[in-house]
DRENDREN-237331 format. One record per residue (C-alpha): residue number from 1; residue in one letter; z, y, x. Coordinates in nm, 4 decimals, decimal comma, padded with zeros to 6 digits, m for minus. Layout:
! residues N
site seq:NUM	type:A	w:Z	v:Y	u:X $
...
END
This chain:
! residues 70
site seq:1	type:X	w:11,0794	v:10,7712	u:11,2707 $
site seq:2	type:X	w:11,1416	v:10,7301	u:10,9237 $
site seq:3	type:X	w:10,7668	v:10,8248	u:10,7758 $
site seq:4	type:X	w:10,6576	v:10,5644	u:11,0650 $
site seq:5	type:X	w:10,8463	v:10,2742	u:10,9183 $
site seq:6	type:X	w:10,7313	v:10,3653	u:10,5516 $
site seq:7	type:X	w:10,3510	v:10,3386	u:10,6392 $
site seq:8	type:X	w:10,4321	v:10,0106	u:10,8156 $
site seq:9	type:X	w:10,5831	v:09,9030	u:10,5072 $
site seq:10	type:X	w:10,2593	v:10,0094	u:10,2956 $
site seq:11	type:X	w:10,0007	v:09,8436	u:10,5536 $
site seq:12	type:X	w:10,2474	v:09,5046	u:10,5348 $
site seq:13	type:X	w:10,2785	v:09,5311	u:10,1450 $
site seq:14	type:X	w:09,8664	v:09,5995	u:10,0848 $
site seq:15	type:X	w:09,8557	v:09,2900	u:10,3459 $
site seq:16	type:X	w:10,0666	v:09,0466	u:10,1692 $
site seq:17	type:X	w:09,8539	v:09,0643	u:09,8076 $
site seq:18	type:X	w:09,4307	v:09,0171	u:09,8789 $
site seq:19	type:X	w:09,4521	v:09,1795	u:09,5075 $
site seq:20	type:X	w:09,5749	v:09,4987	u:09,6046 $
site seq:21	type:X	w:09,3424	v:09,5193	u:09,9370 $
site seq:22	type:X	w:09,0435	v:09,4628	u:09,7479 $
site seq:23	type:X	w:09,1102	v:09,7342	u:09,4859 $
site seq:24	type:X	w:09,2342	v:10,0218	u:09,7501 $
site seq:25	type:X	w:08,9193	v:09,8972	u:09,9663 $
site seq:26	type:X	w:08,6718	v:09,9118	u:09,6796 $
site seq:27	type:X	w:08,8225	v:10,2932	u:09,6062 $
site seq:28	type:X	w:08,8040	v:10,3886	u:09,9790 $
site seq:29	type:X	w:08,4339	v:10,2780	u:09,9873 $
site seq:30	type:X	w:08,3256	v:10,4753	u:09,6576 $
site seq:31	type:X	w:08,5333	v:10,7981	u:09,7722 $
site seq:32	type:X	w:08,3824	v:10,7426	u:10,1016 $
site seq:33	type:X	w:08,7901	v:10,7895	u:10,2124 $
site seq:34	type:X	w:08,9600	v:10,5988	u:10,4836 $
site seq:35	type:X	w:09,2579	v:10,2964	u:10,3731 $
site seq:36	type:X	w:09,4877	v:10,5216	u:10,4599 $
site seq:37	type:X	w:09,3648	v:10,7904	u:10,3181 $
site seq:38	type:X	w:09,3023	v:10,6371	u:09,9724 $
site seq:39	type:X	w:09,6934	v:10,5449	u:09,9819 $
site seq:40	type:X	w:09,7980	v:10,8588	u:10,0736 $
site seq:41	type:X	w:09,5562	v:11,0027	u:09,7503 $
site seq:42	type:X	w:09,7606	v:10,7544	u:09,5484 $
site seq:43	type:X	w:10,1118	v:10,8378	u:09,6778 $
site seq:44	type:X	w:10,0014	v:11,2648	u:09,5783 $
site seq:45	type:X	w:09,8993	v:11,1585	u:09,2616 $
site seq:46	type:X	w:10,2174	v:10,9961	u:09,1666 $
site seq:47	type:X	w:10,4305	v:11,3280	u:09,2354 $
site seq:48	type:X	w:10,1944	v:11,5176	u:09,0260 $
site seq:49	type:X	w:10,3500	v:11,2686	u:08,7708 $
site seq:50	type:X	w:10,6380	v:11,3660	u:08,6040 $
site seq:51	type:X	w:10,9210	v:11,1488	u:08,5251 $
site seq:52	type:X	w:10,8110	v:10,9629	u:08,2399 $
site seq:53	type:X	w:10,4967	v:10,9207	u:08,3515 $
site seq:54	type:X	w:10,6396	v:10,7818	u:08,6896 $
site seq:55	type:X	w:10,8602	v:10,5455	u:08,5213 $
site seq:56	type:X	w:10,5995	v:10,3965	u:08,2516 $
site seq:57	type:X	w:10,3502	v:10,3473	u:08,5817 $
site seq:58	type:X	w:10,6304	v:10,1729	u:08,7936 $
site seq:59	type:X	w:10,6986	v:09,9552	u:08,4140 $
site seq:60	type:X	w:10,3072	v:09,8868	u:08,4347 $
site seq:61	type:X	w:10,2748	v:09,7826	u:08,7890 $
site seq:62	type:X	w:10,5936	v:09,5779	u:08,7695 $
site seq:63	type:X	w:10,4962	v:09,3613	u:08,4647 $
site seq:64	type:X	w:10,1459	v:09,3118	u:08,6022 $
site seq:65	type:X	w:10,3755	v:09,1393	u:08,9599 $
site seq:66	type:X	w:10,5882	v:08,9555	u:08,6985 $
site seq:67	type:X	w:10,2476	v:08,8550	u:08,5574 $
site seq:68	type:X	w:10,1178	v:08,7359	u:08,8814 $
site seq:69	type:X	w:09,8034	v:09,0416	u:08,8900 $
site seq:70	type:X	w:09,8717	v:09,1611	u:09,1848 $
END
């Protein structure tokens, strides 16, 4: 139930900011991948980050919300 609630939570956040939706549906269409599958890519490639690196990229996305990117 849990992994349920946590992709309705992703589809909601990507729906609430046109920014993000444009740049995860510009990816999907040049990897030929699905929505979902491009945010499942993304979610891998943050574990292969190790803690620093996680931390810097959460820094990075947070300042560009603060910023009003995305």
């Amino acid at each position: 139930m849990v992994p349920y609630y946590s992709v309705a939570r992703a589809s909601t956040a990507i729906g609430v900011s046109p920014i993000i939706k444009e740049i995860v549906q510009k990816q999907a269409h040049s990897t030929r991948l699905t929505l979902k599958e491009v945010i499942l890519m993304g979610m891998l490639a943050i574990d292969k980050l190790d803690e620093q690196g996680r931390q810097d990229l959460a820094d990075q996305v947070h300042q560009m919300q603060v910023n009003g990117e995305i």
